[in-house]
N, C-alpha and C positions, 0 to 999 in steps of 0.2 A: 332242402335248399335253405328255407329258414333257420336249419339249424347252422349254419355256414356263415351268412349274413349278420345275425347279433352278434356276435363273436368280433368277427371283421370292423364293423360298425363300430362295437367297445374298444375296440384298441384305436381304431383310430378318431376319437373323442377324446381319450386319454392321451393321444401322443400331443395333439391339438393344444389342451387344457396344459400340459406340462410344457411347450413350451414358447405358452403365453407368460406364464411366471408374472412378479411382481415386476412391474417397474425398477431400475438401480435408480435409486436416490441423485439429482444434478451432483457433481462437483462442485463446487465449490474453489476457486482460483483459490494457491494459500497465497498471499501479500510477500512481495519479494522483500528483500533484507538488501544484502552486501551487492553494490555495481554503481553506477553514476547517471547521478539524477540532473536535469539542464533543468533549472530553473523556464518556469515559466511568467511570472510576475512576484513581485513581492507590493505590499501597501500596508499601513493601519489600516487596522481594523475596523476603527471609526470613518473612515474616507468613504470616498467617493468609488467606484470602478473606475472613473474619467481621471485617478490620481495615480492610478497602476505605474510601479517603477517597473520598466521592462528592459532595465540595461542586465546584461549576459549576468550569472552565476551560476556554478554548478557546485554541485556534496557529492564528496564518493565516499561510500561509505566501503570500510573492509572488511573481509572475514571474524579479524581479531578486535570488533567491537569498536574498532577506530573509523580514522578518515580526514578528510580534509572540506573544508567548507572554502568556494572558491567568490568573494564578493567585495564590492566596491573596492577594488582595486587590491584589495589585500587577500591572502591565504591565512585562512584560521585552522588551528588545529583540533580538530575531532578528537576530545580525550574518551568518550564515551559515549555508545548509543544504542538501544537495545530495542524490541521487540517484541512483544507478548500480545498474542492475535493480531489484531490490527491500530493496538496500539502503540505508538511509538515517540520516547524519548531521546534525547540527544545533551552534549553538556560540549561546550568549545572553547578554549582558551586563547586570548590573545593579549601579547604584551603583560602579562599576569592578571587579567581582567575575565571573569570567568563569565558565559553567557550559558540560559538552561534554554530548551526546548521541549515540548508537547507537538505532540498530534497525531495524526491519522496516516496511515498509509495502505491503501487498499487500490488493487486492480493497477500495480505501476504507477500510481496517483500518489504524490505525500504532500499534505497541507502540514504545516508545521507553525508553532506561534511563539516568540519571544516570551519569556515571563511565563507566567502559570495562570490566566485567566481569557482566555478565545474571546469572551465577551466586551472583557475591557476595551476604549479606546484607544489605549495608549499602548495594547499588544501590537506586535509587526507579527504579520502574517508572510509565509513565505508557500507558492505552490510549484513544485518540480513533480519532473516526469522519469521513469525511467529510461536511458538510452538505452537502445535495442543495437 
């Protein structure tokens, strides 16, 4: 009878052990690109939260690297905007006046900042969402 039992026993410790396996590694959300983002405030940098602009804008951004930027009253044209992990540039023309962009866009969230320095005062910040 014992000889019956180790046997039985070994295989199923081994069946056990094989499929506990390792853990799969979390995913990781990749950071969306191309759809339309509704603003949800824009401010300097330097302000206050109690100075938050919260009148409507939205960016759509499109497959082919473009898009449109929808704010104070006017439509700017998206010449270019890219993404590399979770970081994300942007460049917009209006009237022949060319405006650049930086920032982040991670989990549907883009923080985005005029000019090239987040810390500055005098960056405008902008925070949009993606529409689902």
């Amino acid at each position: 009878m014992k000889k019956y039992i180790f046997p039985i026993l070994a295989a199923l410790l081994l069946t056990l052990l094989a499929a506990c396996g390792a853990p799969k590694p979390a995913e990781t959300p990749a950071p969306v690109g191309p759809g339309t983002y509704a603003g949800e405030y824009g401010k300097w940098v330097g302000s206050s939260d109690e100075d938050r602009d919260t009148e409507p804008f939205t960016l759509i951004l499109t497959e082919d690297g473009k898009g449109k930027f929808q704010r104070d009253g006017g439509e700017f044209r998206v010449t270019s905007w890219t993404l590399e992990g979770e970081n994300f540039t942007m460049q917009e023309t209006f009237l022949g006046a060319t405006n650049d962009y930086t920032g982040t866009l991670k989990d549907g969230t883009l923080v985005m900042y005029t000019g090239g320095d987040p810390e500055d005062e005098l960056t405008y910040m902008y925070v949009l969402h993606l529409e689902k």
